[in-house]
C-alpha positions as CSV (number, residue, x, y, z in Angstrom):
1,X,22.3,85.0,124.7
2,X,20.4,86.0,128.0
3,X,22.2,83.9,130.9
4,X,19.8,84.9,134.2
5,X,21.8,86.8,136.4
6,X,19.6,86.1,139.5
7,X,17.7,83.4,141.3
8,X,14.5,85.5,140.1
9,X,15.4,85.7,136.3
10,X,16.0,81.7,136.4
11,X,13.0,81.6,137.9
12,X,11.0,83.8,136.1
13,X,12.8,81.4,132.8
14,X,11.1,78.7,134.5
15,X,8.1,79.5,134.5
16,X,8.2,80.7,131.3
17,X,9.8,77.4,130.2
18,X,6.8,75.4,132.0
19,X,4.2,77.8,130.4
20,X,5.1,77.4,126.9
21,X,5.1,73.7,127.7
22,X,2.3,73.4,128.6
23,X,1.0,75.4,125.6
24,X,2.6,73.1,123.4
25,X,1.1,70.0,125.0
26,X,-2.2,71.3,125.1
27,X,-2.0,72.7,121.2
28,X,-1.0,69.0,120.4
29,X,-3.9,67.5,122.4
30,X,-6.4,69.6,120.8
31,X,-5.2,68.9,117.1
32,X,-5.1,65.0,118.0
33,X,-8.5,65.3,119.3
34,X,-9.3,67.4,116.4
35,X,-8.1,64.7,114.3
36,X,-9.8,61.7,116.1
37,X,-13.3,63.6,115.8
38,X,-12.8,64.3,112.2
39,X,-11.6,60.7,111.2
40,X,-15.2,59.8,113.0
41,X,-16.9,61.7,111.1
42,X,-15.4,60.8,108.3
43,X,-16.3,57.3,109.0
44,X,-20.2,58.0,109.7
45,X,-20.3,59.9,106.1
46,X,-19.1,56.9,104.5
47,X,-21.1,54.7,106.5
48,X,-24.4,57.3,105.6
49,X,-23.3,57.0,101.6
50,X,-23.0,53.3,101.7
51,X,-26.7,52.8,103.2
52,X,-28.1,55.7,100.8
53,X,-26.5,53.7,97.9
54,X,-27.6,50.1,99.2
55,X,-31.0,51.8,99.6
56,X,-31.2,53.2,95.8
57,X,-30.4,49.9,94.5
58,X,-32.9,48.2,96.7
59,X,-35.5,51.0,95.5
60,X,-34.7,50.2,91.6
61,X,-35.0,46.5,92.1
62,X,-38.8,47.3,93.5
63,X,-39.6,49.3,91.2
64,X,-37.9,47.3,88.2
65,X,-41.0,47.5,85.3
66,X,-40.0,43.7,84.4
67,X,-40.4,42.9,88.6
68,X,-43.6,45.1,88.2
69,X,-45.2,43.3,85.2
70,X,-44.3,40.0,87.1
71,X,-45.8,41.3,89.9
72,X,-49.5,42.2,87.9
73,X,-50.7,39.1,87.5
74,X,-50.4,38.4,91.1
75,X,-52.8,41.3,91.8
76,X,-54.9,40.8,88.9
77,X,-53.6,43.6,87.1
78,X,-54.0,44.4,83.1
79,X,-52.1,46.9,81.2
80,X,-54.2,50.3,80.9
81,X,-56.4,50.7,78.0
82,X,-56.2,53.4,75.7
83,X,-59.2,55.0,77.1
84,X,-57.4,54.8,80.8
85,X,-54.8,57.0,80.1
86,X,-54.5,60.6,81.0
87,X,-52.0,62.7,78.8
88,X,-50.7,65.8,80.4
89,X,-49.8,68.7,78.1
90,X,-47.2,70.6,79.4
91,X,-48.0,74.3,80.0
92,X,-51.6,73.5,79.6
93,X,-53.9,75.3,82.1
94,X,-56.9,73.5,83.7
């Protein structure tokens, strides 16, 4: 074991006693920080998913066909005729 022979080498110990310290503190700061900002972020995703998913289900319950055939009447809407509707061929070029 290295016992400092002189008042320099405890010094010199010291310091390098206070430095690692110091490292140590700071390294644990930094991870707890680390930690807080990721546990935010964490929280905002969740928060961001929850308002995407109340937002889907809102969108299918306006565009429900049973909430959109209640809705026609209201408008004075009729269902298409067979001479209304436009069929799309797929790959077809116009």
């Amino acid at each position: 074991m290295l016992i400092p022979q002189t008042r320099s080498e405890t010094l010199a110990w010291l310091c390098l006693l206070f430095a690692l310290s110091g490292a140590v503190v700071w390294v644990r700061t930094a991870t707890v920080k680390s930690t807080y900002h990721y546990v935010q972020q964490e929280k905002e995703i969740a928060s961001v998913t929850q308002q995407l998913q109340d937002f889907r289900i809102r969108w299918l319950r306006l565009t429900a066909p049973k909430r959109l055939e209640s809705l026609a009447p209201k408008f004075e809407l009729a269902p298409t005729r067979p001479n209304q509707r436009v069929q799309y061929v797929k790959g077809a070029v116009h």
